[in-house]
N, C-alpha and C positions, 0 to 999 in steps of 0.2 A: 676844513670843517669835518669832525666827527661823524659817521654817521645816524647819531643816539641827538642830533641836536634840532630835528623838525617835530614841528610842536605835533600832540597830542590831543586827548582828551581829557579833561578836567573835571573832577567830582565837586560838589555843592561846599564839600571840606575842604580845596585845594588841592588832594593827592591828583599826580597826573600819573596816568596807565591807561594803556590799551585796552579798549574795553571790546574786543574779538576773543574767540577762543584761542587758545594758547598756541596753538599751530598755526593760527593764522595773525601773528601777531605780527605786521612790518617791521624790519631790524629801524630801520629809522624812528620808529616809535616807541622802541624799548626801552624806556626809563629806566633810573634806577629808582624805587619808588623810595621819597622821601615826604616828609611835613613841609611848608613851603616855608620859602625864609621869613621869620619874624625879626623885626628892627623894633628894640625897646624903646628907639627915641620919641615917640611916641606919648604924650602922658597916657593916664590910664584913662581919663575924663573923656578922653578926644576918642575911644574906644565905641563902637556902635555894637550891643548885642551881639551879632551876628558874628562878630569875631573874638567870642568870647566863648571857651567852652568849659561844661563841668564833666567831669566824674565822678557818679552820684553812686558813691559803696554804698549798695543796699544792705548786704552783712560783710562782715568779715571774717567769718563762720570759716574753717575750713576744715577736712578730713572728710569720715565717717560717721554716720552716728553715734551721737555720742550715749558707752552706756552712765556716765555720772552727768546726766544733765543740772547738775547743782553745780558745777564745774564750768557751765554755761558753753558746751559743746555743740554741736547743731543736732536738729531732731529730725533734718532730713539729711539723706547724701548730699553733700556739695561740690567741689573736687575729687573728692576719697585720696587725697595726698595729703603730706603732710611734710611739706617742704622746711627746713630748717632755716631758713633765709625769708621764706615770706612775707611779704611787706603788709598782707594781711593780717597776720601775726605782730606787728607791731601795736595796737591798741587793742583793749578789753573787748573781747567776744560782744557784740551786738547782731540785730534785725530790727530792720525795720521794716512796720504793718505795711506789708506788699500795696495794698491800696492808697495809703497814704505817699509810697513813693513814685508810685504814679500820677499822681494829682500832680505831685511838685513838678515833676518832669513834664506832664502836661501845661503847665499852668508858666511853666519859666520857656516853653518852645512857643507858645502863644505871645511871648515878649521878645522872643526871636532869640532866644538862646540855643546854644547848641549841647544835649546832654544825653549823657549816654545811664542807663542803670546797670551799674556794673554788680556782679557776685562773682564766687571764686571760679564756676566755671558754669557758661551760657547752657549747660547741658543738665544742669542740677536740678531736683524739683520745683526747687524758688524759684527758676529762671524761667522754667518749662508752666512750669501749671499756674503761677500766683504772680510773676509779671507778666510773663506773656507776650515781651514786646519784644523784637529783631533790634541787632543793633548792640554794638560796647562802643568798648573806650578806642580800638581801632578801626579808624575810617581809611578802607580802602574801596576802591569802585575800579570792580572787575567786569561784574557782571550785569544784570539786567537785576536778579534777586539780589543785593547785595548786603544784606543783614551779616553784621561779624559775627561771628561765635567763639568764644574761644574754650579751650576743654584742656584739662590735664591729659585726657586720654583715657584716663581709669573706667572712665561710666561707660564711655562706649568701645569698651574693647570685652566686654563682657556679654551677657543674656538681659536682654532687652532695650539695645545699641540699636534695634531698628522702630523701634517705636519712640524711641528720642529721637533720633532723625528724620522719622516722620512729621513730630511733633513740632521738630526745630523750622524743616521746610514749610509749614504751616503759618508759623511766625513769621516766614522771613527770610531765614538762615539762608545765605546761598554761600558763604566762607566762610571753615572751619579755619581756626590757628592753632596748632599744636607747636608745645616746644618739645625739642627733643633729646633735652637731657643729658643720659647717655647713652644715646642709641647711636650717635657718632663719637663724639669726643667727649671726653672725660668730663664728668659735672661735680663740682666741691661739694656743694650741699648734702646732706643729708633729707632721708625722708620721701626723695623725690619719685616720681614713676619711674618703675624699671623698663627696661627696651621691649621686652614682649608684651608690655599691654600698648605700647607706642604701636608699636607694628601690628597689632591685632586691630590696634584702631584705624587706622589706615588703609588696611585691608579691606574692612567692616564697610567704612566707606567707601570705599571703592566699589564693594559688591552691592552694597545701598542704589551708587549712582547704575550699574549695569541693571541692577533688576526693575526699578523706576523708568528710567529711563535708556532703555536698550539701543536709541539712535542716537544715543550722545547727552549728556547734558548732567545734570547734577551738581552735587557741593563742589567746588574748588579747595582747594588744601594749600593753606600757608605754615610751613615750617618756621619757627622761631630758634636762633640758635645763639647760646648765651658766648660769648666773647670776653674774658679772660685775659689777664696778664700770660696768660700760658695759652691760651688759642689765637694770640693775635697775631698770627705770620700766613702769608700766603697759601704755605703746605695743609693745615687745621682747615682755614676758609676753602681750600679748593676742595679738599676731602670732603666737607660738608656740600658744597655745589654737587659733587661728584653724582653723592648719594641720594640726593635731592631728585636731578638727574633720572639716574637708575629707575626713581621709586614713582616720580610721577606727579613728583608737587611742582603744584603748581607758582609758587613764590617763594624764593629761601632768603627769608628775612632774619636781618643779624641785630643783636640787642647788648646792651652793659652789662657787666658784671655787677649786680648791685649787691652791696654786702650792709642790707636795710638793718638787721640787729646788733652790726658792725662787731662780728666775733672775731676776736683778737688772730684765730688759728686761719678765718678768709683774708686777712689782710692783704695778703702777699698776692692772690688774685686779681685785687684792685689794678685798675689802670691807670697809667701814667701819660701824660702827654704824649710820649715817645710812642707809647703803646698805641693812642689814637690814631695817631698821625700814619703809623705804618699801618693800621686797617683801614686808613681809606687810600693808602696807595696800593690795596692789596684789594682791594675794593676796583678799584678803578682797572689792576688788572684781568680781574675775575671777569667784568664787565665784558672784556675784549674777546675773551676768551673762551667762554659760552654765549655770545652773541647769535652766534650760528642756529642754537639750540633753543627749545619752547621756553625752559628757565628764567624768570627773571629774580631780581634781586630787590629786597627792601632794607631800611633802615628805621630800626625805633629811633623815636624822638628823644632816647636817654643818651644818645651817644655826641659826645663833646663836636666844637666845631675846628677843634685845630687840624689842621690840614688837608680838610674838608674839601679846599679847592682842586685836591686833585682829582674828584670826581663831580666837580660842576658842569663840565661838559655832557655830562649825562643825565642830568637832572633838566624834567620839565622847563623849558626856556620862559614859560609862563608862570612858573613859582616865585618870581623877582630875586632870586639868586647873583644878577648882576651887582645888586646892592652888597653886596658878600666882602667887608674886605678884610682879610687876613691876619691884617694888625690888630683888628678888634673883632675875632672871630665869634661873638656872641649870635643865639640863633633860639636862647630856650624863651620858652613860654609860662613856666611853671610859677605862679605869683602874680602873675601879668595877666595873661590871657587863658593861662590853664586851670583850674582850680579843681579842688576835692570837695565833696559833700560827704563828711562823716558823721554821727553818731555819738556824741562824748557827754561825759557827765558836769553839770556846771558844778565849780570847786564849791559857790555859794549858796546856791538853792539844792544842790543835790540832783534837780534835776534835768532830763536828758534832754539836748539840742540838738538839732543840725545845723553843725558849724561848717562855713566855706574856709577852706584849707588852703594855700598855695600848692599846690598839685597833691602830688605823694612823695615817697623820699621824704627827705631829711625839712623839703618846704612844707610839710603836713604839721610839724609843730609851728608853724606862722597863721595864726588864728588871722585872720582878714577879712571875716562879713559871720553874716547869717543868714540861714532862710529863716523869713519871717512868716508870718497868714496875718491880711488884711481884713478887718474884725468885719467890713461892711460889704465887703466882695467877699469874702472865703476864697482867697486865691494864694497863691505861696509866690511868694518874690522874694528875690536875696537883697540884701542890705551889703555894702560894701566900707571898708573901714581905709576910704582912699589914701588917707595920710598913711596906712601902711601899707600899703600896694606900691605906693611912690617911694617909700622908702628901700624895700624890696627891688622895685624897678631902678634906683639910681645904682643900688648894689650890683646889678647887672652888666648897668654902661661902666660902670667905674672898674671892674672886674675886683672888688672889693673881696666877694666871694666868689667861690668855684660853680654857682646857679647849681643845679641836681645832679649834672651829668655823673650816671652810674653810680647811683643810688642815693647814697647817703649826704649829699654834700661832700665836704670833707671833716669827716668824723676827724680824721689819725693825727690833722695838722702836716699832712706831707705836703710839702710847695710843689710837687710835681703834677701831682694827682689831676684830672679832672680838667688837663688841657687850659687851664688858666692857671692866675697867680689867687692862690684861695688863702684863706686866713682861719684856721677854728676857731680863735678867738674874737675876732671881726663881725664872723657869723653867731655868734654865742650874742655878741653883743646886741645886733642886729636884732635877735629873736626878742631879746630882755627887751627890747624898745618898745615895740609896737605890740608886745603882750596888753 
């Protein structure tokens, strides 16, 4: 028996991690923090709420202010990036009336949904002054605060980085997630934050939690580090622990290469099964290897499940991972029990909706429900288009398509991609269906 295999504690979401401060964290309880296993076998009907969650894009606004607001740029700071890959970036510049997306989110957790208000980054005006609520689309339970936050970095590496953090810990906030780009290893995109406002921010934080809190205590720091067809070896991963390490994060969580505008020059990026499989046995080594030390490690929910098992011994014994089997390595969520709230224009009336999405990625063109408002409650509840959730959900058990892992689907039609046997054409179809 491992020593990473005596249960833990468990968040209201499922994630399991130690919820001590990071020095006093028992090696026996060191997770590797993951989303717990999902089995599609399941219909969708047979579904209760409560394991059911949205991602409610309140904008998809991202950069700077915009100076051609005819352009439909944002009229506040959002991220101040301008990432060439953003999945934000995928659909026409929208907001929505802050107030109105609170009601729904009120109004659908009152039903026992699970929904997060997501914008480009939890530190922006929209985030800070006009929602107002703790809380994304990452559910991890660290701490006692445990509101996510996530930030490019740019806002608060700057002059007035302590009055966002005020404001954040006010909300909620008690973990920040930064990605870092290239502040270790090489990032393909274009546009993205450069290493000195990472580390400015960082820093920023840090001197936030000493000044606050002089006996201890403060934001925690999650690093996110994107993985690549070129970062998926051991030596990239350990390099990023290394630095992780050094700097004093508290969690260094690894994510997909997603190549959401699917530009022909990211391609080569993309990941391969092969590619998978060696980051979670590189995964599984890392594990052993900083054991000793405060470090832990996570895993976004975009990364494939092929060979996954060989970091099951480390994962929460209470996530039901035992169900895990290998042959039919499926684990996503996205269509099923994940879903996106955007903002889109109806082709026939012209006008704007909030349509429920199969997640993000490439299942965001799978239109699957609405939120609606009940003319005699004034309450917002989503409508579900089951016959294509089930069609969605058989594409999953059947491995028909490749489900989202690492971004796009399978945009290119590569059979390797994505840790399954995917099909572009299958999934072309698929979409044409339940349109």
């Amino acid at each position: 028996m491992k020593r990473s295999e005596t249960p833990a504690s468990t968040s209201a979401a499922g994630c399991c991690f130690a919820i001590n401060p990071p020095e006093n964290v028992p090696k026996n309880e060191k997770y590797i923090m993951v989303y717990p296993y999902s089995d599609p076998a399941i219909p969708f009907e047979m579904l209760t709420p409560e394991q059911i969650t949205f991602y409610f894009h309140v904008t998809n606004k991202t950069g700077k202010p915009s100076t051609l607001p005819l352009l439909g740029g944002p009229q506040k700071p959002t991220c101040a990036a301008n990432c060439s890959g953003c999945y934000f970036q995928t659909l026409p510049p929208y907001e929505i009336d802050p107030e109105t997306a609170k009601k729904v989110a009120a109004d659908f957790r009152e039903r026992g949904y699970d929904i997060g208000l997501i914008t480009a980054d939890s530190f922006s005006d929209i985030a800070l002054n006009d929602i107002s609520q703790a809380g994304s689309a990452f559910r991890y339970e660290i701490t006692k605060q445990n509101g996510n936050a996530w930030t490019s970095g740019n806002l608060l590496s700057r002059g007035g980085s302590s009055d966002r953090l005020d404001k954040g810990w006010e909300l909620g906030y008690g973990i920040i997630t930064i990605s870092l780009y290239n502040t270790v290893l090489d990032h393909p995109m274009k546009g993205v934050p450069r290493t000195e406002p990472i580390i400015r921010t960082i820093s920023n934080i840090k001197d936030w939690n000493r000044t606050r809190f002089p006996n201890g205590g403060g934001y925690d720091i999650i690093t996110t580090q994107l993985i690549s067809s070129k970062s998926c070896n051991i030596e990239s991963m350990r390099k990023v622990a290394q630095w992780c390490l050094e700097n004093g994060i508290r969690v260094c969580r690894f994510n997909a290469f997603a190549n959401f505008m699917n530009q022909e020059e990211m391609q080569k990026f993309e990941l391969t099964a092969g590619d998978i499989k060696r980051f979670w046995i590189s995964l599984a080594q890392l594990q052993e290897e900083f054991l000793d030390t405060p470090l832990q490690f996570g895993v976004s929910e975009d990364m494939s499940a092929t060979g996954i098992e060989n970091c099951i011994p480390y994962f929460n014994p209470k996530d039901g991972w035992e169900k895990f089997d290998p042959e039919n390595p499926y684990w996503c969520r996205a269509g099923y029990r994940l879903f996106s709230i955007n903002s889109i224009t109806d082709v026939v009336s012209r006008k704007a909706k909030l349509a429920i999405t199969g997640c993000v990625d490439n299942w965001s063109k799978a239109p699957i429900g609405e939120v609606l408002i009940d003319s005699e409650t004034g309450k917002y509840y989503p409508t579900f288009n089951v016959e294509a959730i089930e069609i969605l959900r058989a594409a999953i058990v059947n491995k028909t398509i490749s489900t989202c892992w690492g971004g796009v689907g399978n945009p290119n039609g590569k059979e390797d991609t994505r840790g399954m046997i995917p099909s572009s054409a299958d999934e072309k179809d698929i979409f044409e269906t339940i349109k």
